[in-house]
N, C-alpha and C positions, 0 to 999 in steps of 0.2 A: 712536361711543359716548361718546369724550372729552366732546366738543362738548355731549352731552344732558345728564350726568354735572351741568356747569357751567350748564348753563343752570337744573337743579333747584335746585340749591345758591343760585341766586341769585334764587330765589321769593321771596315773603316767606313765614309760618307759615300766615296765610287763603291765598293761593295753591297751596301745598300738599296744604293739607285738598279745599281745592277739586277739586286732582287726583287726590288718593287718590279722593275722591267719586265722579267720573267713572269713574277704569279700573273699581273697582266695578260700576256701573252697566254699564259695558260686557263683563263678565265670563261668561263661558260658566255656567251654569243652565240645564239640558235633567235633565229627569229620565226614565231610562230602564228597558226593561225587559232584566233581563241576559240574557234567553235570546234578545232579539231579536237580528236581523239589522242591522249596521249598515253604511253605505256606507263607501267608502274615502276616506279623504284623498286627494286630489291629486297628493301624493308617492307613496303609495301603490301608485294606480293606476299610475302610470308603472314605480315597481319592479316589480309584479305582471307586466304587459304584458313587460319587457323580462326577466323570468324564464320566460313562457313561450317568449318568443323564443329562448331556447336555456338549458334551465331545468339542463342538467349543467356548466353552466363555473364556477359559485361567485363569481363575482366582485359578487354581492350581498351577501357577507358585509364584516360588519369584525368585527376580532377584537382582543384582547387580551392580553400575556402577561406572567405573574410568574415571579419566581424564587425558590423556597421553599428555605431551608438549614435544617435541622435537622428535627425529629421533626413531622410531619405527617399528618394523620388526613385520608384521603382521603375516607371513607365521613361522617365529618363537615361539608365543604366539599361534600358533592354533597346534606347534605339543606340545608344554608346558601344554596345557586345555588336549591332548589326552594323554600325558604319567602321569596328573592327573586320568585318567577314566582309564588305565591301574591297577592306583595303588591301586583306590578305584571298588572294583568290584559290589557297589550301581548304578555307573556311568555308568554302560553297562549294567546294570537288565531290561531285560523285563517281563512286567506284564500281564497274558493273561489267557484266560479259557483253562483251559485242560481237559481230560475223568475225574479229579480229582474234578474238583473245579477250582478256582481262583489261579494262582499259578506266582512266580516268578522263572526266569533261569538266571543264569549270563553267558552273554555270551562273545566268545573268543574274539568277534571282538570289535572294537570300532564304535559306532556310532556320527558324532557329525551336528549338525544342526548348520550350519556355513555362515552368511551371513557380505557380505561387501558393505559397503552406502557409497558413494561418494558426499556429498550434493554440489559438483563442475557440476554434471553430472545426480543430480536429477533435472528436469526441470517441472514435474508434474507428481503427483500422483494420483491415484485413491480413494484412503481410506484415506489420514490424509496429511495435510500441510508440503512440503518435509520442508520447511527452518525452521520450528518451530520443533528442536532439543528436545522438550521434548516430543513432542507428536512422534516423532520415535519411542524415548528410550523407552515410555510407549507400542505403536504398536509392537515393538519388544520383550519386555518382557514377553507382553501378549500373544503371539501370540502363542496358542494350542502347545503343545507337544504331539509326537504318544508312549507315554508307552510301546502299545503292539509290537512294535519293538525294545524296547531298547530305543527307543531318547527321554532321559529323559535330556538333559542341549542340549540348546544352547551357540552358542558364537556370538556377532553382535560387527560389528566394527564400528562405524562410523565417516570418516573421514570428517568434519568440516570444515580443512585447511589445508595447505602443513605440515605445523609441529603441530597442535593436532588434536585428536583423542578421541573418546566415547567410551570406552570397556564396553562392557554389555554381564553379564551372567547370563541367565537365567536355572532356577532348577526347577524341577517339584515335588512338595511337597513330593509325594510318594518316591522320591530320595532324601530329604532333605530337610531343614529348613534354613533361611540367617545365622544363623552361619554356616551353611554348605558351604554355599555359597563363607563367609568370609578366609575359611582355604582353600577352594579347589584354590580361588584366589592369597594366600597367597605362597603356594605350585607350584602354576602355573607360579608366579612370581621368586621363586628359580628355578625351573628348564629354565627357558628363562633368567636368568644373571649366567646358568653354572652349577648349582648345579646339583648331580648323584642321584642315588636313595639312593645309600649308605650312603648319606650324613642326608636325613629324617629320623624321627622316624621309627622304623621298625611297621607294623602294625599285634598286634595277634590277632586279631578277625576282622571281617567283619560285614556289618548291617546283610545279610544272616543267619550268627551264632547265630546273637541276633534273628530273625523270630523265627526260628526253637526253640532258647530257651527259647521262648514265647510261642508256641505253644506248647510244649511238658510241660512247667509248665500250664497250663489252662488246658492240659487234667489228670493230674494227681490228680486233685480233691481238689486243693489248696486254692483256689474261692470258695468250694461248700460254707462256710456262707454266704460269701457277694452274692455269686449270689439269694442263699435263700431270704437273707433280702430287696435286690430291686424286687423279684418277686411278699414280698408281699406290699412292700411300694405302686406297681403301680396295684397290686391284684384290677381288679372292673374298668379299665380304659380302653376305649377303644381309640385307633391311630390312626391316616389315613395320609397321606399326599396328598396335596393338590398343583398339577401343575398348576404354572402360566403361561400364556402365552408366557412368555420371555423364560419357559424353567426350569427356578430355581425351586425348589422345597419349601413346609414349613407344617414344621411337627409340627401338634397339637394332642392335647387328651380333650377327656371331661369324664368326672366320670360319671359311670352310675348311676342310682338314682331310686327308685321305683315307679316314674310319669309316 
């Protein structure tokens, strides 16, 4: 990243311009229709796939957490996370099989998977030690998201003591990555001390726009070398995957041989 950083910096002003010109021109412009169906990204597809592979273990998620001290308005920060998932329309995508394939919808409504821990009023648990704060945070982050309805973040509060509090947000990979995580908290945090929408960056693209313009450059024949060259890099091998009992999956190959 250094290297490219230096290599801008030492453009001259028309080489510059030049460049801005191009990423432009290269720039995602699909206009869509929002109740349509849209394919998956690439990444996507592979999370999707390896959450039906064993879709109760959670380890699709990544999560986040703060530590709030003093006077906190929970019922505040949970419509702050939903006029997040308003703005970002990855935050309401459900992912699901259709007569198409695999397909993602963004939909109108918001869904959000929203829980509040009292450890005043947890007295025992079933699955994980209530007073051991980190094993919550973990039980809570992990704990399966349903995709194919859209509930792709939670939000878990857990209150500790009268004045702190654990905010944990969890993300389902398929919706995001912890920098994801990082701005959607950041954003969630202006609009709970006042800020409007008007006051955020306006947003001209969607993850949605980026799918479709993934998909439509992979079928325009862009790829055909490189998909050529790894057909025949792994040309003679044969695959299999191999379920373990836990559930997880592990993908090997062996080269066939004339033995």
């Amino acid at each position: 990243m250094a290297d490219i950083e230096k290599m801008v910096e030492n453009l001259s002003q028309e080489q510059k311009k030049a460049l801005v010109k191009k990423i432009k021109n290269k720039s995602i412009n699909y206009v869509r229709n929002i109740d349509e169906y849209i394919p998956l990204a690439s990444a996507q597809r592979r999370l999707w796939l390896t959450d039906q592979i064993n879709p109760e273990a959670g380890n699709q998620n990544t999560a986040g957490v703060m530590i709030v001290s003093g006077a906190f308005d929970v019922d505040r920060m949970k419509d702050s996370i939903v006029r997040v998932q308003r703005r970002h329309e990855i935050l309401r995508t459900a992912i699901f099989v259709s007569p198409e394939g695999v397909v993602q919808k963004v939909l109108d409504r918001t869904s959000l998977d929203y829980k509040f821990i009292s450890l005043s009023e947890y007295k025992k648990c079933e699955t994980y030690d209530c007073l051991n704060i980190q094993e919550i945070l973990h039980a809570e982050g992990s704990r399966p998201l349903d995709i194919g309805s859209g509930n792709v973040i939670r939000l878990s509060v857990i209150q500790a003591a009268s004045n702190k509090y654990y905010v944990l947000v969890a993300l389902h990979h398929a919706a995001g990555d912890g920098a994801s995580v990082s701005l959607m908290m950041d954003e969630a945090w202006k609009f709970y001390f006042g800020y409007s929408e008007d006051q955020l960056p306006s947003l001209s693209i969607q993850y949605a726009d980026y799918a479709l313009w993934q998909y439509k450059l992979l079928r325009s024949g862009a790829f055909e070398i490189d998909i050529k060259y790894w057909e025949e890099e792994f040309s003679g091998m044969e695959f299999g995957i191999n379920f373990l009992e836990s559930g997880g999956g592990r993908l090997g190959y062996a080269r066939q041989s004339s033995r």
